[in-house]
N, C-alpha and C positions, 0 to 999 in steps of 0.2 A: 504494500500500500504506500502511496505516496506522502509525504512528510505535508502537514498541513500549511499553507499560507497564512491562511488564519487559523488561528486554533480557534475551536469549538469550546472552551472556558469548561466547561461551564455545565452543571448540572442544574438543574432548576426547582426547586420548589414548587410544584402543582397548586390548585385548588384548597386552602388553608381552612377555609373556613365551610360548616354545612350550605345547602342548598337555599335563598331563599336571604344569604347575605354572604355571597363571595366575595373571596380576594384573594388577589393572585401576586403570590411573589417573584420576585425577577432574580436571575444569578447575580446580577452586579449592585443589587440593593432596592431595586425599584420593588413598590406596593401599589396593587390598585384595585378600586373597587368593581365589582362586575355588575353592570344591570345588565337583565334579557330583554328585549324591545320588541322581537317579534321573529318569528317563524315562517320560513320559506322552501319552496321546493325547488331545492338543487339550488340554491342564490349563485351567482357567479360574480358580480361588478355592483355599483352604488357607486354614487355621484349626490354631492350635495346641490339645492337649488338656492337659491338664493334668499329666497323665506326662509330656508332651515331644514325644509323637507327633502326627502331622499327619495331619488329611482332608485331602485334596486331592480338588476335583470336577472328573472330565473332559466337558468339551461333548459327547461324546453320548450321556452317559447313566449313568456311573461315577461311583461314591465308590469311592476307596483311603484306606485306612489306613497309615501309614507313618511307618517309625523311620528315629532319625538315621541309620543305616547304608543306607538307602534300601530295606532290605526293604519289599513291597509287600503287601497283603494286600485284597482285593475284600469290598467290605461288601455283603450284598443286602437286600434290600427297601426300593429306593430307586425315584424316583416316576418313573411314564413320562415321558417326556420328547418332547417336538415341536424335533428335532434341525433345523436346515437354518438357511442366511444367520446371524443372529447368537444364534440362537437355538439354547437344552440348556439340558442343568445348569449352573447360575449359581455363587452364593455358597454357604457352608458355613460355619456358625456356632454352636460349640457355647453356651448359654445359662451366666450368669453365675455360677450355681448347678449347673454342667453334675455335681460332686461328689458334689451330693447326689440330682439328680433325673435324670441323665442324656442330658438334651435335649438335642438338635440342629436346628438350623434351618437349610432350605435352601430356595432360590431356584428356577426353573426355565421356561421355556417350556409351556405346554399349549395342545393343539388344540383346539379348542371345533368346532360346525358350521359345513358349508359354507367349508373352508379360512380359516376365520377361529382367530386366535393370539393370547396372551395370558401374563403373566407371572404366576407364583401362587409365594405362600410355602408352605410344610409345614412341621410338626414332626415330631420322632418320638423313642423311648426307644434310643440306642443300646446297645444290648450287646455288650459287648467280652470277655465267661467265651463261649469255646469259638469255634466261628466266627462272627464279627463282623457284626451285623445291625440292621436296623434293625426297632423294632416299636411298632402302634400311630401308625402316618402317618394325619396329618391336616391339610387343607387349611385353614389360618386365612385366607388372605388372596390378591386375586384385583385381575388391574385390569380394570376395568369401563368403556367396553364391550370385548370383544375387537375385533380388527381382522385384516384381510388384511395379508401382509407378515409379514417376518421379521426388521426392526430396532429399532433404542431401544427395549429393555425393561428395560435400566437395572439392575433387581432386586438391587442391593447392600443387603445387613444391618449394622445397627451396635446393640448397645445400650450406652445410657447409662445413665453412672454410677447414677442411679435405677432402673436395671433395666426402662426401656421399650424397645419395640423401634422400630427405625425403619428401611423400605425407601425405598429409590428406586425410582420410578417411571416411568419413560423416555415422552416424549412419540410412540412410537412413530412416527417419522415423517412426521406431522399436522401438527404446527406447533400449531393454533388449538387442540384440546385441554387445550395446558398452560395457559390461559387460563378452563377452563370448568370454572365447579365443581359440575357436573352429574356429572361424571367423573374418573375417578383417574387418568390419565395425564398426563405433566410436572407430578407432584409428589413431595413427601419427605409421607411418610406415618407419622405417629407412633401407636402400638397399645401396649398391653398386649402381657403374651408370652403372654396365650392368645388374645390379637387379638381380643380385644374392646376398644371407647373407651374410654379414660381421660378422667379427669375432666384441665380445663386448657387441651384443644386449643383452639385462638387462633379456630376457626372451628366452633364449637358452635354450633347453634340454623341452620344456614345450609344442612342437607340432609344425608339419611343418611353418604352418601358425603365431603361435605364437614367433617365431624367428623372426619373422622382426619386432614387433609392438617393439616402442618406450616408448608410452604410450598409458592409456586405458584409458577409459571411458570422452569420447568426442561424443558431439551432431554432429554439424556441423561447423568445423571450416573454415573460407576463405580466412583468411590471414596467411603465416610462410614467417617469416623473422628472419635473424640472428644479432645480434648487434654486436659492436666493438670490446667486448669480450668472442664473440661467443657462445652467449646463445637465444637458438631457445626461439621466441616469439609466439604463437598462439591467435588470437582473432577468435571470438565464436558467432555465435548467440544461443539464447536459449530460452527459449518458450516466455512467456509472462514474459516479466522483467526478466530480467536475462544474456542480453547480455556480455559476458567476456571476459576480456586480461589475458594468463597464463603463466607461464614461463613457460613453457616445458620441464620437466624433465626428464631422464629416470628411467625410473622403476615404476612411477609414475602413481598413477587412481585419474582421475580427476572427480569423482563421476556421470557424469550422466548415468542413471537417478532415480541413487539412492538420489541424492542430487542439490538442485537449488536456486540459488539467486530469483529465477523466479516463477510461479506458469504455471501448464496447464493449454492448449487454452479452455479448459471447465471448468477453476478456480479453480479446483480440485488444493487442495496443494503440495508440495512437500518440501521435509525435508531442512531446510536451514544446508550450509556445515558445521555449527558450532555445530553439534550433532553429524557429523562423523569427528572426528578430523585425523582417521586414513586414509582421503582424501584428497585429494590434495586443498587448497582454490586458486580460482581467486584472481589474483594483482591487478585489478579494475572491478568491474562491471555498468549496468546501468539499469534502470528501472525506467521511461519509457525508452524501447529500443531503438536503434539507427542503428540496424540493419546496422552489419558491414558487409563490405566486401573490399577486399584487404590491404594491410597490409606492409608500409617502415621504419626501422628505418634509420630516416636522417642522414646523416652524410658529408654533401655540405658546404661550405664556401657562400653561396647566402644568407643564413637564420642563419646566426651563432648563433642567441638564440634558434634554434632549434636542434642545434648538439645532439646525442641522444637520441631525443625524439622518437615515433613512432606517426605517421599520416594513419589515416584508411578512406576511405568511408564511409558518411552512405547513405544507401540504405532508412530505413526510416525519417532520421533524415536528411534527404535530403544536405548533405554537407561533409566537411575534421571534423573530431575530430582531435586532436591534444592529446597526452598523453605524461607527463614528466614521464622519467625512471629514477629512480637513483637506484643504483644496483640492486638491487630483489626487488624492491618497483614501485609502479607505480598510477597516478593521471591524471584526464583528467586535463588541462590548457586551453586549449581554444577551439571555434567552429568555422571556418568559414563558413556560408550560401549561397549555389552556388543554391539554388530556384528548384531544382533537384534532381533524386537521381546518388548517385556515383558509380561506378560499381568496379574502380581499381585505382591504386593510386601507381605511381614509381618516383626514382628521377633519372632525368637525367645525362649525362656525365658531364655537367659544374653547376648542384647544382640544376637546375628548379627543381619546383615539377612539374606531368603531372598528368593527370588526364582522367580518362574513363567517360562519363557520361553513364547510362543504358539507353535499350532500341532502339528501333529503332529510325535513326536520331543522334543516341548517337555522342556528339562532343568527339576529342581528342582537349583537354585545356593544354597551357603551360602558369603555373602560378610563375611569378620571383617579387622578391620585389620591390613594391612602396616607400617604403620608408626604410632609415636603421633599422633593427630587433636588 
């Protein structure tokens, strides 16, 4: 097994307290209180609105709308969805200007022909006067070509600070793919929000498709988030051992699957990235995995020794990671153990972290400090 980049610290304290008033301890000293908000089937993404309320998108096919109290309320005219293995409704992102224009951006699986599947974005105007709908969906963005299978479609949204959008685009199980820039699969994709090119991409002039990619050679990332001075973060999962946090560059190949902290699911090697120097290396990795998903860099007044750190899900490591950022450097600090797996991970209007659990039953968790951080 390969020697850790980061160590994994850290064992964690679970669930402290019975049922009905949890809290949860962290390995590096953190406490917090658990509330349960509400119950979903299969939740995958939430996005805060600007009242306070929360989309929350469930995998096979649902937008809810939902207040702090965990009232639920079902939004329709939301896009068919090609349900099955890792594939639905994805992310949910309302647009920067969501005030003025009403936007919504989501993510989601679509079937195309002959059992072949694909990852596409949509917009649409939500209206929230009377019951909650969505109108005017439209397909901006598609990965090309589709493929058989139901895994790595990646399809997390972020926009930056400049108000462009940017998906992930899962190497859908290929491997070579993220390598070809014939094709949008294993890449970060940067658009306009009406998804048309912006002027800038690092890779203009080099093919229709390849004018939007941001950067290449990405497996499956599930988390993009931007920090305080506006540098896209991606986290990763990666075969066996090899889960990654990258900075996100443009122009940049982030070598899979020429190159991995990680080895294949049949132990078969692969080149570690310090033989290709002319690729891009991970700011942390893990191994044993921890199998990320979602992805906040904090920046709330509730947890102030957390001010730009980033906190992610883990799917196998059943809990929040915690990773400190200081400029282009990055180290995990602590784990907290929530005895589950995570599905998504945002921070609220007044600093709470929230929290997705996966799966069916999945709770929304609103987790604020026990004690001063």
């Amino acid at each position: 097994m390969k020697n850790l980049l980061v160590p994994a610290l850290l064992l964690a304290v679970a669930f402290a307290a019975p049922a009905g008033a949890q809290t949860l301890s962290g390995s590096a000293g953190s406490t917090l209180n658990v509330d349960s908000i509400a119950q979903f089937d299969e939740p995958w993404a939430m996005s805060f609105l600007p009242d306070g309320r929360l989309l929350v998108s469930e995998k096979p096919g649902a937008l809810q709308l939902v207040d702090e109290a965990g009232d639920k309320t079902a939004i329709s005219g939301v896009p068919q969805v090609d349900y099955g293995g890792q594939g639905g409704f994805g992310d949910v992102v309302p647009h920067p200007g969501f005030e003025e224009n009403g936007l919504v951006y989501m993510s989601f699986a679509e079937a195309g022909d002959g059992g072949m599947r694909g990852a596409a974005v949509a917009r649409a105007r939500l209206v929230l006067e009377g019951e909650p709908r969505l109108e005017g969906l439209e397909v901006i963005w598609r990965q090309e070509p589709k493929a058989q299978g139901r895994g790595h479609y990646s399809h997390r949204i972020a926009f930056s600070p400049d108000g462009k959008l940017f998906i992930s685009s899962g190497d859908r199980q290929l491997l070579e793919p993220a390598q070809d820039m014939d094709v949008n699969l294993g890449k970060i994709i940067r658009l306009n929000d009406d998804g048309t090119v912006p002027a800038g991409n690092p890779y203009a002039g080099e093919g229709e498709l390849a004018e939007t990619f941001f950067s290449i050679g990405h497996r499956n990332v599930l988390g993009l988030a931007f920090d305080a001075e506006g540098r896209l973060w991606g986290i990763e999962m990666g075969p066996r051992g090899g889960d990654e946090l990258n900075l996100v560059l443009p122009g940049k190949n982030y070598g899979w699957p020429l190159v991995s902290e990680g080895r294949h699911y049949s132990g078969a090697n692969i080149p570690d990235p310090s033989e290709r120097p002319d690729l891009e290396a991970s700011k942390a990795f893990w191994d044993p995995v921890i199998a990320p998903a979602g992805l906040v860099i904090y920046a709330g007044s509730l947890f102030p020794q957390w001010q730009g750190d980033a906190v992610t899900g883990g799917l196998r490591s059943q809990g929040l990671v915690r990773i400190d950022i200081n400029g282009e450097t990055a180290r995990e600090v602590e784990r907290i153990d929530m005895g589950t797996r995570i599905r998504e991970v945002e921070e609220g209007p007044d600093g709470a972290l929230w929290v997705l659990e996966d799966g069916s039953g999945g709770r929304l968790l609103k987790l604020t400090p026990a004690n001063t951080q």
